[in-house]
N, C-alpha and C positions, 0 to 999 in steps of 0.2 A: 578751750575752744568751744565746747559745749553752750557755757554759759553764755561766752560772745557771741557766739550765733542765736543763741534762743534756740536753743536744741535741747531743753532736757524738759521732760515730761509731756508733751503735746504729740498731737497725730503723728508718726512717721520719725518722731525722733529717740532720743533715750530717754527709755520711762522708770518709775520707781511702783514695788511694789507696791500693792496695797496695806500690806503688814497686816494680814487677815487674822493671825495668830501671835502668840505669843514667843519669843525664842524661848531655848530650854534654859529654864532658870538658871540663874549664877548664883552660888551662894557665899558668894563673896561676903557677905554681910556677919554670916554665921559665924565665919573664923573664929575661932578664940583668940585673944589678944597678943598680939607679936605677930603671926602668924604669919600676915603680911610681908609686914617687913625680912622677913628669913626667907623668902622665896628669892631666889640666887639672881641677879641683876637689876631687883626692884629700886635700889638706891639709885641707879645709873641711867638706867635706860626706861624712860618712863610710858612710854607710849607703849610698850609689851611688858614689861614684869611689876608698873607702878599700881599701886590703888585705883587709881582712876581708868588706871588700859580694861577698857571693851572686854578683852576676855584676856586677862591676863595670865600671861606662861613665862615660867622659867628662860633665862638665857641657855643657850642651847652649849656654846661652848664652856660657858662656866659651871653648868650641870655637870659635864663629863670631866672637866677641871677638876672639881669635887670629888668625884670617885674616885680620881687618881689617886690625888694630894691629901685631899683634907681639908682645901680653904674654898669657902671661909667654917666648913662643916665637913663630915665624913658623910657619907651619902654611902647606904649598906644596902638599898635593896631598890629595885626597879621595876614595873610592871607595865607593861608593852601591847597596846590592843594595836594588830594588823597594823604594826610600820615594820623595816625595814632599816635601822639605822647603820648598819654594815656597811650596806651600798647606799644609800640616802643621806648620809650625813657626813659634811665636810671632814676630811683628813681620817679618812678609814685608818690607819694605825694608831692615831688615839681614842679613836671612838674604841676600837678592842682590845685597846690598852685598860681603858676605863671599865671595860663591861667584865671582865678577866679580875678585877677588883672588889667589886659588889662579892655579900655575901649571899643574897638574893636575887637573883633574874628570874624573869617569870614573863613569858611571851603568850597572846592569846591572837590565833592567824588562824587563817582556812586551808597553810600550806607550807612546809617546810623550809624555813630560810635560813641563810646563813647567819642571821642571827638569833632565829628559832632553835640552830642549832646547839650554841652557845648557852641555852636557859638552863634552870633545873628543869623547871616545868613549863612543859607547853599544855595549854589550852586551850579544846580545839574550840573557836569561833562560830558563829550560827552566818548562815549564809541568807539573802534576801529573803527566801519561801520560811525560813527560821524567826522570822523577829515582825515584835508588833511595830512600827514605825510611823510616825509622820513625817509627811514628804510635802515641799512646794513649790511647785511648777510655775513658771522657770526657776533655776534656781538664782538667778542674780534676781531678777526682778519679781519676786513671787504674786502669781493672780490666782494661780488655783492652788487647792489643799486635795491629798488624797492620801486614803487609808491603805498604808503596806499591812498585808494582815499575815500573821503566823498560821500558814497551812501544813506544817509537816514539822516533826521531830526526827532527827538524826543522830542514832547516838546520845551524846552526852553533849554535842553543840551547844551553847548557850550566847544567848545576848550579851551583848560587854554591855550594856546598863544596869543588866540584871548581877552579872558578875560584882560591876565598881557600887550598887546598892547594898548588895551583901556583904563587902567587903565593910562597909561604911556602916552596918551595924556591929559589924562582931567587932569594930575600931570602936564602938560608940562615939561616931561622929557625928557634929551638927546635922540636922536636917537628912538622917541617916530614915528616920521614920516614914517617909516621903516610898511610895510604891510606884513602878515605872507606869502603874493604870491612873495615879491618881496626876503623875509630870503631865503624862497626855492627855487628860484632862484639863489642868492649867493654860496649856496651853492654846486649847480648842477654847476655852471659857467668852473669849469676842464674838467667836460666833454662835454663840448658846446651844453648844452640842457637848456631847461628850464621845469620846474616842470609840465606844460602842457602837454610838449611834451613827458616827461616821462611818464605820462598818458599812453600815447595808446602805450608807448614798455612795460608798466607794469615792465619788469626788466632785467637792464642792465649789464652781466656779462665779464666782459674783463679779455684777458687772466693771470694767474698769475705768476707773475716773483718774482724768487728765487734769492738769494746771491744780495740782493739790497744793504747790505753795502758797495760789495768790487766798488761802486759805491760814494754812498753818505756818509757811515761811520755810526754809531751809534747815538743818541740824547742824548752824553753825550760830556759835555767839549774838552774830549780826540779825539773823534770820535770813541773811541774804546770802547769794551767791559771791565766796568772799575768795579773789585770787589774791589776797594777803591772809594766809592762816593765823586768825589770831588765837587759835586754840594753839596753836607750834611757839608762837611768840611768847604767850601765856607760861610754855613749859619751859621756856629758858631756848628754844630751838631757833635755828631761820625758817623765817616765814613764808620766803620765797626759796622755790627750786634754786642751788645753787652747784657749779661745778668745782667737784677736787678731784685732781688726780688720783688714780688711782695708787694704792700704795705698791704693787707690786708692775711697772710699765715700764715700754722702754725709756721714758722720759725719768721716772721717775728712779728707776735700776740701771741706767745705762751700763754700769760692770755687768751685771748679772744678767742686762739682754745681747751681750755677747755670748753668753755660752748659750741663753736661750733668746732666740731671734723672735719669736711667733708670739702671736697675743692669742692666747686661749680660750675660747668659751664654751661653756659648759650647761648642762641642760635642756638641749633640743627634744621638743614633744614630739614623739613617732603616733599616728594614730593605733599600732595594734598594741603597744605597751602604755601604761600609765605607771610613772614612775618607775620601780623593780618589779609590778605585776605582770603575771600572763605570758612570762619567757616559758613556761613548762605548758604551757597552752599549744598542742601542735598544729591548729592552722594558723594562725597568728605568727606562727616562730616560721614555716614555711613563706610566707609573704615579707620575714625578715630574720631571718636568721643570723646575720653575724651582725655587729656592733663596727659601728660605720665613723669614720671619721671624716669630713670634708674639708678637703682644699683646693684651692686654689690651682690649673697648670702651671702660671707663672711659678708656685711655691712651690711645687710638684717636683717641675724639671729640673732643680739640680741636683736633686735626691736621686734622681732615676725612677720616684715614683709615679707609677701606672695606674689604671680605674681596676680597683679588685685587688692589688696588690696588700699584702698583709707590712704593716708598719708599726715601729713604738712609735708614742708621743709620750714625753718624757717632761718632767718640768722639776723643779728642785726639792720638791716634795717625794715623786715617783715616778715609775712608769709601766705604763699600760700599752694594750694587743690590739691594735684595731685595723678595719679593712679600710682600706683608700676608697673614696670617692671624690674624681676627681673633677669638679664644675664649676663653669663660671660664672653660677649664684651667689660666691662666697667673695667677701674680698680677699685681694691680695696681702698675704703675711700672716693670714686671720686661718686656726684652726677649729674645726669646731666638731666637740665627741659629744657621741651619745651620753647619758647617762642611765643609772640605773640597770648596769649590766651585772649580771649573774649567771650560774648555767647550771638549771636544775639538773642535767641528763647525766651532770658529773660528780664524781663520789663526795660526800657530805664526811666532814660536818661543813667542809669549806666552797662547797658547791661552784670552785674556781672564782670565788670572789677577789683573791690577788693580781686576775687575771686582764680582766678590762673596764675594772671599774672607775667611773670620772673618779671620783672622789677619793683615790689614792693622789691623783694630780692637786686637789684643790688645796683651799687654807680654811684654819677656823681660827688665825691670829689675830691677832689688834693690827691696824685702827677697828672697830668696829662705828655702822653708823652710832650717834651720837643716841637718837633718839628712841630707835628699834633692835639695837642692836646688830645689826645682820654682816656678816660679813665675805669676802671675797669668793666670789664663785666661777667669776667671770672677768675679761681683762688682764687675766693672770699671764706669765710667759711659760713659753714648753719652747722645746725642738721635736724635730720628727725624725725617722730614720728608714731606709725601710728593711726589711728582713730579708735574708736571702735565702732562697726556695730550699735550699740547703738544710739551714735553720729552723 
C-alpha cells in the first residue's frame, strides 16, 4: 500500500534511514569451512539459517531438537545473554526437556529467571549506565547516532560483547582479535569519527534527505518497488503473499476442535511488560498484576464466566491460570492470553513458570513456514473453563 500510494520516503510519509553507520559487523565470511552448512536449518529454511539470510540464526525448534536427540548433532552446551526461553519460547516442556540435557547452560541476565535458574552458571549482565554502546535514533528508521557511554561499575557486571569477545579468543576464533573500541569504531568510520570522539558530541544528527531512491533505487533486484518478490521467487518460495490454513483449526482439525472450540492467540503486548521482563518490577506489576485472558460475553456465558473471574485455557498441549477479561473488543470464539508470564515473588527455581505461561498452550511442530521457518503461535485451538472460588 505504501508503494501504491507514493508513501515511502517523502515529507509526511514512511521514511528510510539514513544508514549513517555501519551495522555490527557479521562475520560470516570468517567461518572456517563447513561451518555454514552445520548451523541446524540452513539446508531448509533459507531466508533465517541460509548463507545468504541478513543475519543468520539457527532454527529454533531444531536447536532444542538437537539437545534432546542428537539429530542431526548432539548440542552439549548453551550460552544465553538476557532471554528467557522458559517462558518465551514455544512448547515450554520441550524447551526444559532439552535444557535438562545440555552438559553446559550458562545464562548472562540482570535478573533471576526461570531459566537462570536452571544454568550452572549465571552471569551477572551490565545494565545501560554499565556498557559503552551505540545507539540510533529512531530505531526503525535511524537519523541520529548517539553515544551510550559506561559511567559506573557494579560488581562484576560485564558487557555481553565483552564477555562473547573473550570467549572468542580463548576459542581462538576468527576475527577473535577485533576489541569492542575498535567494532565501534567501524562502525562510526561514515561519519569520520571514532567512538571517543563521539563521546563528547553525545549526539550526532545530520540533516534528512527525502526521495533517496530516485538516486540509488530500492534493495530489491529490480531497483524498484517490487510487489512480486523476486528475491522469494529466486529461493525457490512464493512470491506473493499467499493463504494456507492453518494447521492446527477448526477447519482444518474438525475432531480435535470439538473438544477444543476456541481459536487461540497468543502474544499480546501489555505496555508495562516486554516479553517475560519487569513482572518483579513493583509499580508496573501494581498497574497489572495478574495475567489476563480476553474473551468475548457471547464466549463467556456458557461457561458462567465473569469480568475478573480466575479460568483454565487449556489446549492439547496444556493448561494454564489466567483472569477473565471480559470485552467486546475481541471476536466471538477467539481467545486471546498474555504471554510471557512468570512470578518472580514465588519460590524459585520454578518461579511458577507451570503456572500461566502461553507457551505451555503453544506448538513448535511441523508444518513450519517454508522459508523462515517460524512456526504456530497463534490460530491454535484451546477451551476455557472457569475455576471455582472453591478451587
Amino acid at each position: 500500500m505504501r508503494g501504491l500510494t507514493g508513501n515511502i520516503d517523502i515529507p509526511g510519509g514512511d521514511i528510510f534511514g539514513m544508514e549513517i553507520i555501519r551495522p555490527y559487523p557479521v562475520l560470516r565470511n570468517l567461518l572456517l569451512e563447513g561451518m555454514n552448512a552445520k548451523r541446524i536449518g540452513s539446508d531448509t529454511f533459507k531466508l533465517l539459517s541460509g548463507p545468504r539470510a541478513y543475519l543468520p540464526s539457527a532454527h529454533i525448534p531444531g536447536l532444542f531438537r538437537a539437545m534432546r536427540t542428537g539429530d542431526p548433532y548432539r548440542i552439549r552446551a548453551l550460552l544465553i545473554f538476557g532471554s528467557n526461553p522458559m517462558v518465551t519460547v514455544a512448547n515450554t516442556r520441550e524447551v526444559y526437556e532439552s535444557l535438562l540435557k545440555l552438559d553446559l547452560l550458562v545464562v548472562t541476565d540482570l535478573f533471576m529467571t526461570p531459566t537462570a535458574a536452571l544454568a550452572d552458571y549465571v552471569l551477572p549482565a551490565a545494565f545501560w549506565p554499565e556498557v559503552n554502546q551505540i545507539i540510533e535514533m529512531p530505531l526503525v528508521a535511524a537519523n541520529a547516532v548517539i553515544a551510550q557511554q559506561k559511567v559506573v561499575q557494579v560488581g562484576e557486571c560485564r558487557q555481553c560483547e565483552e564477555i562473547m569477545i573473550d570467549l572468542a579468543k580463548r576459542l581462538n576464533l576468527p576475527g577473535a582479535e577485533e576489541t569492542l573500541e575498535n567494532i565501534l569504531n567501524y562502525q562510526l568510520k561514515p561519519l569520520g569519527i571514532t567512538f571517543e570522539e563521539l563521546k563528547s558530541k553525545h549526539i550526532i544528527f545530520p540533516p534528512h534527505e527525502y526521495y533517496k531512491f530516485k538516486k540509488k533505487g530500492f534493495r530489491t533486484p529490480s531497483r524498484k518497488v517490487e510487489l512480486y518478490c523476486k528475491s522469494l521467487d529466486r529461493a525457490g518460495y512464493d512470491a506473493l503473499p499467499t493463504f494456507k490454513e492453518p494447521p492446527e483449526s477448526p477447519y482444518s482439525q474438525p475432531e480435535l476442535a470439538r473438544k477444543f472450540p476456541y481459536v487461540l492467540t497468543t502474544g499480546s503486548r501489555r505496555s508495562e511488560f516486554f516479553h517475560s521482563e519487569h513482572r518483579q518490577i513493583e509499580s508496573l506489576r501494581k498497574r497489572r498484576p495478574y495475567p489476563i485472558a480476553e474473551i468475548h460475553p457471547a464466549t463467556a456465558e456458557p461457561h458462567g464466566i465473569g469480568a475478573g473471574d480466575w479460568i483454565t485455557v487449556s489446549s492439547p498441549r496444556g493448561r494454564i491460570r489466567m483472569k477473565a477479561e471480559v470485552t467486546d473488543d475481541i471476536r466471538r470464539g477467539v481467545v486471546n492470553v498474555d504471554h510471557g508470564w512468570w512470578f518472580p515473588e514465588k519460590e524459585g527455581p520454578d518461579f511458577g513458570v507451570w503456572e500461566s505461561n502461553a507457551n505451555l498452550l503453544t506448538s513448535n511442530a511441523a508444518p513450519y513456514d517454508p522459508a523462515f521457518g517460524s512456526y504456530q503461535l497463534r490460530g491454535l485451538l484451546c477451551s476455557i473453563e472457569k475455576i471455582d472460588a472453591a478451587g
